[in-house]
C-alpha atoms as an extended CHARMM CRD file, in Angstrom:
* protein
*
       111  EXT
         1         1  UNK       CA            -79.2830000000       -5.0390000000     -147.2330000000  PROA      1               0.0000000000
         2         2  UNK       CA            -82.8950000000       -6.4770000000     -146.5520000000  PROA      2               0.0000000000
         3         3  UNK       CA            -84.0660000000       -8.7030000000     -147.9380000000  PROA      3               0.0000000000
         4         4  UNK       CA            -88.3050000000       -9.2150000000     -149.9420000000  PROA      4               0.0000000000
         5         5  UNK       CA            -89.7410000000      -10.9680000000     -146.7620000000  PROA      5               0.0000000000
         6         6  UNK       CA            -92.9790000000      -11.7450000000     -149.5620000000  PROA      6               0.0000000000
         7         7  UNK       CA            -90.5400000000      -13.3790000000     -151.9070000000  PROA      7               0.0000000000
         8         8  UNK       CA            -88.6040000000      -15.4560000000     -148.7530000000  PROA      8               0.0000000000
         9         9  UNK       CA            -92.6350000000      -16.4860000000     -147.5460000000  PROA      9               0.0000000000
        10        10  UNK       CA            -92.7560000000      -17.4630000000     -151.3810000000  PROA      10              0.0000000000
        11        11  UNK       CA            -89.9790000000      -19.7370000000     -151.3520000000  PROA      11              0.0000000000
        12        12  UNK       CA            -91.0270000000      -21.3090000000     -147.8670000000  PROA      12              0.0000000000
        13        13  UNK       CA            -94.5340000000      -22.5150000000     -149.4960000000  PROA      13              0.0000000000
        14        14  UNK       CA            -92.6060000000      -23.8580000000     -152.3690000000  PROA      14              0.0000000000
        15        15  UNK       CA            -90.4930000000      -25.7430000000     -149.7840000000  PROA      15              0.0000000000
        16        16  UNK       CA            -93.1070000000      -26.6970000000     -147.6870000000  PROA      16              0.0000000000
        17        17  UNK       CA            -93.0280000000      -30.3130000000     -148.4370000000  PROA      17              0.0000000000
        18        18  UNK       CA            -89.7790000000      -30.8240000000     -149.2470000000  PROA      18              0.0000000000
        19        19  UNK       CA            -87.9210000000      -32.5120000000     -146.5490000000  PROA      19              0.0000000000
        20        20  UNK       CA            -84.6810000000      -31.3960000000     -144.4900000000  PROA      20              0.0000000000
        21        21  UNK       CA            -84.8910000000      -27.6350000000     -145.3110000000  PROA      21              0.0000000000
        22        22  UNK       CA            -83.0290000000      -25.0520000000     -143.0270000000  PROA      22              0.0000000000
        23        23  UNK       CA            -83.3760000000      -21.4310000000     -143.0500000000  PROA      23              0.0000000000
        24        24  UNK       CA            -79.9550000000      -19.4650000000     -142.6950000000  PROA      24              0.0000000000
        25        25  UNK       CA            -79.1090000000      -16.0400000000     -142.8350000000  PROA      25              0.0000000000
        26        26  UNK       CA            -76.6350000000      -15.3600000000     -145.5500000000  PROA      26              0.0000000000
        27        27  UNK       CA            -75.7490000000      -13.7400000000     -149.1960000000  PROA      27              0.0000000000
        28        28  UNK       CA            -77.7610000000      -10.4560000000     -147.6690000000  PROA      28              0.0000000000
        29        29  UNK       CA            -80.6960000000      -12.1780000000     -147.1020000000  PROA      29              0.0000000000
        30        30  UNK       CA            -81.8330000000      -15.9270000000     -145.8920000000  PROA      30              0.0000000000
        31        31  UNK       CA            -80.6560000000      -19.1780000000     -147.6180000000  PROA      31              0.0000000000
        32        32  UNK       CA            -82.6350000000      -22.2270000000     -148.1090000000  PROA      32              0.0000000000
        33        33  UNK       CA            -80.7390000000      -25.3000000000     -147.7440000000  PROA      33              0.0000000000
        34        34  UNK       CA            -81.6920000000      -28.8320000000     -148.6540000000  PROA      34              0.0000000000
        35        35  UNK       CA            -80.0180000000      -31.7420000000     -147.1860000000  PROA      35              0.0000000000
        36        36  UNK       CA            -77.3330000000      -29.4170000000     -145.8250000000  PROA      36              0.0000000000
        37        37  UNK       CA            -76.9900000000      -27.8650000000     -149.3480000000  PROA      37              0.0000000000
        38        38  UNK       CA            -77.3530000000      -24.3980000000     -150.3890000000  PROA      38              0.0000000000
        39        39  UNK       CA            -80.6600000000      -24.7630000000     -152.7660000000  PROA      39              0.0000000000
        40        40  UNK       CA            -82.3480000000      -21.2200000000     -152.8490000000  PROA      40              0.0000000000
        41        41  UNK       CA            -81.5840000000      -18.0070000000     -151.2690000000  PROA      41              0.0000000000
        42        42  UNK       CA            -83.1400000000      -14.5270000000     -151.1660000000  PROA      42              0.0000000000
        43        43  UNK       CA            -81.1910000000      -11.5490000000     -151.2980000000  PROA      43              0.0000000000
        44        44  UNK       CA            -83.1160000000       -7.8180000000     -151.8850000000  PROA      44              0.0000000000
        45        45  UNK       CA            -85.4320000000       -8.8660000000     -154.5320000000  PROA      45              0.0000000000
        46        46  UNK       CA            -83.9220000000      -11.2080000000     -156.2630000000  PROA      46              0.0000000000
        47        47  UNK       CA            -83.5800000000      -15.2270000000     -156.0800000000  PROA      47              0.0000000000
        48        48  UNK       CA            -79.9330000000      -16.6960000000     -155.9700000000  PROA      48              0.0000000000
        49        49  UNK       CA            -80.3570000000      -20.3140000000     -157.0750000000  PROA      49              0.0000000000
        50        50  UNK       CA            -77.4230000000      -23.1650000000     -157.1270000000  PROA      50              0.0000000000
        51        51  UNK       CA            -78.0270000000      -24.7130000000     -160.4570000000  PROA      51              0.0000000000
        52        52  UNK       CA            -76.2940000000      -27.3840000000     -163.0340000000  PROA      52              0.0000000000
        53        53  UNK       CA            -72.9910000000      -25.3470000000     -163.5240000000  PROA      53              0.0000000000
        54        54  UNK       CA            -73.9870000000      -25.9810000000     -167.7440000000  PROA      54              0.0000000000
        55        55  UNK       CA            -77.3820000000      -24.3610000000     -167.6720000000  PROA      55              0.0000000000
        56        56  UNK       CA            -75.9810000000      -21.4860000000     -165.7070000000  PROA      56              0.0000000000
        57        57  UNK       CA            -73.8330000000      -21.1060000000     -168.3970000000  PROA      57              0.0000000000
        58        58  UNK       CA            -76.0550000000      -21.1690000000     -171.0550000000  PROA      58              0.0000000000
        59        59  UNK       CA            -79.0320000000      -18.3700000000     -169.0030000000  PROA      59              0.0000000000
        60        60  UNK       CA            -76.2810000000      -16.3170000000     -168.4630000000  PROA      60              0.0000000000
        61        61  UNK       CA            -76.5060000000      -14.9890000000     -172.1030000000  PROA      61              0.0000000000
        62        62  UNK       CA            -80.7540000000      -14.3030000000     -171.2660000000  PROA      62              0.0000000000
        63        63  UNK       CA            -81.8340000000      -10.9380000000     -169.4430000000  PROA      63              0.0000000000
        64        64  UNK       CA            -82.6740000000      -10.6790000000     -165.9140000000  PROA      64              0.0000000000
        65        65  UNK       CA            -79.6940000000      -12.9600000000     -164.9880000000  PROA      65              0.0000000000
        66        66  UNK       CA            -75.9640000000      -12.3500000000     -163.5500000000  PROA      66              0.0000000000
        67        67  UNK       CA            -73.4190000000      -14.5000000000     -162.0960000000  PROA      67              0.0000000000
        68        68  UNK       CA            -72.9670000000      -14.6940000000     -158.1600000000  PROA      68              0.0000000000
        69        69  UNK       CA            -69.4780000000      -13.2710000000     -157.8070000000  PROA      69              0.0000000000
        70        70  UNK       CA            -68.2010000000      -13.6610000000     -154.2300000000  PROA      70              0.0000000000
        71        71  UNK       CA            -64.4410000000      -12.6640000000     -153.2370000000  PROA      71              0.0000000000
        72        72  UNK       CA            -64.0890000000      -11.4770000000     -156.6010000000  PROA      72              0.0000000000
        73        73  UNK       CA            -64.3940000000      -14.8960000000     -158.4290000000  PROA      73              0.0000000000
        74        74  UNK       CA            -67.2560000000      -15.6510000000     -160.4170000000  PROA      74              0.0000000000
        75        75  UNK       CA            -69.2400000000      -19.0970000000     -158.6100000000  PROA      75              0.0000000000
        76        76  UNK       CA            -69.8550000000      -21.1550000000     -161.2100000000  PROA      76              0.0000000000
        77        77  UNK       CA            -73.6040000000      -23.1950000000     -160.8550000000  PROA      77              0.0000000000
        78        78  UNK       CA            -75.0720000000      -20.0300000000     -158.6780000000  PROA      78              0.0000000000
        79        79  UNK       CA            -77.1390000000      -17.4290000000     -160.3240000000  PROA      79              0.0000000000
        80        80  UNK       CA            -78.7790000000      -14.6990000000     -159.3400000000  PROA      80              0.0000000000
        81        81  UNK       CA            -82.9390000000      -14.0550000000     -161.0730000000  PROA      81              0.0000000000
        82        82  UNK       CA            -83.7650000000      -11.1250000000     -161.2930000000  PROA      82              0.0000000000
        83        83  UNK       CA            -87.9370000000      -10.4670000000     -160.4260000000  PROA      83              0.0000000000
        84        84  UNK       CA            -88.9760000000      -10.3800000000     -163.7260000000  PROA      84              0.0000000000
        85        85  UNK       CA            -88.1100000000      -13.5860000000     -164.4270000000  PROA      85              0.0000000000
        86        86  UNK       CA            -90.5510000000      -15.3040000000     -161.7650000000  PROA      86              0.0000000000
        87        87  UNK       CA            -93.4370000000      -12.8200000000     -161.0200000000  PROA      87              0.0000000000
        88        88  UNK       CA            -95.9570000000      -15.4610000000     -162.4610000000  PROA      88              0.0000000000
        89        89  UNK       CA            -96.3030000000      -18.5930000000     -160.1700000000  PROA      89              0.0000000000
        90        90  UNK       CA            -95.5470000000      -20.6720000000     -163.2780000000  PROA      90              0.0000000000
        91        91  UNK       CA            -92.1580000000      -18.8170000000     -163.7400000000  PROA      91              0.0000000000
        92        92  UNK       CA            -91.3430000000      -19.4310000000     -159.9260000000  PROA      92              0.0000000000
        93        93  UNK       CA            -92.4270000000      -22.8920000000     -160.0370000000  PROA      93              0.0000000000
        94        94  UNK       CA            -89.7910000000      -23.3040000000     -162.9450000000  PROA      94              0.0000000000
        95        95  UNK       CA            -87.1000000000      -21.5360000000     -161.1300000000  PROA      95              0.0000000000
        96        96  UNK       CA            -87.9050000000      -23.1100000000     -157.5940000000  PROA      96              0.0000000000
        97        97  UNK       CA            -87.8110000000      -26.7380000000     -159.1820000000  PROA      97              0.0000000000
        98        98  UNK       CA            -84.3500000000      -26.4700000000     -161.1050000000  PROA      98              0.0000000000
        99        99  UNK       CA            -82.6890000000      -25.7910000000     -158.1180000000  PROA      99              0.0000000000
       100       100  UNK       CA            -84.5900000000      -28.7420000000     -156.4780000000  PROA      100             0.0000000000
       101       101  UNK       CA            -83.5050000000      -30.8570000000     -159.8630000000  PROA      101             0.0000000000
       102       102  UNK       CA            -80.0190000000      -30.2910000000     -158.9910000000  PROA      102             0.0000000000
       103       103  UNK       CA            -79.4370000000      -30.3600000000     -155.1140000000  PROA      103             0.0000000000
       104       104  UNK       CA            -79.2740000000      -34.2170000000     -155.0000000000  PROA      104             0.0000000000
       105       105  UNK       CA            -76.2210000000      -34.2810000000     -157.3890000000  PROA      105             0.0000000000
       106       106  UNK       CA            -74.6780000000      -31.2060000000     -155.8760000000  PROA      106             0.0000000000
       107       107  UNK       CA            -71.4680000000      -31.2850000000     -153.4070000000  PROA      107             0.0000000000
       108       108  UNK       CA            -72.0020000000      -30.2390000000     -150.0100000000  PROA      108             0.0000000000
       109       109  UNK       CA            -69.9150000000      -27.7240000000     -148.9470000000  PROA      109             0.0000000000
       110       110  UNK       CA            -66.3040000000      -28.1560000000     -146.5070000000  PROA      110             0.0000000000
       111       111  UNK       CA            -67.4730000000      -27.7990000000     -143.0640000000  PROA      111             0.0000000000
């Protein structure tokens, strides 16, 4: 699947000052990582974010959200946002910035 190459240029100028981002090619589209940590990834036309696993919780219940289920098993603190939740910059901002909020306190992954 290909991935919105307008919403992955849209994530890179949110990211553009933040320090020790990678670009990777995974979850159908390209992953943002942040200090070696999954932050932000684009996939089709939505954005998969790694969040506190309690809010993900709680926006699961709001449209224009879903879990990230991979192997069958639902990932707890990664969502997937749908594009009507962040067509307005304000919107993306929000989005963009939770996922920021969280990557210092989140685990890397085994290597």
């Amino acid at each position: 699947m290909a991935y919105n190459e307008k919403l992955a240029d849209r994530v890179r100028e949110a990211l553009v000052d933040v320090p020790n981002v990678v670009e990777k090619k995974m979850f159908r589209g390209v992953t943002f990582m942040v200090d070696d940590k999954m932050c932000v990834s684009v996939s089709g036309y939505e954005l998969m974010l790694r969040l506190d696993p309690d809010l993900t919780a709680q926006l699961f219940e709001e449209p224009g959200t879903r879990p990230m289920i991979h192997g069958g098993k639902h990932m707890k603190g990664f969502i997937y946002i749908s594009e009507e939740r962040f067509r307005s910059q304000k919107d993306f901002d929000h989005w963009i910035q939770l996922a920021l909020d969280y990557n210092p306190i989140a685990k890397s992954s085994k290597k």
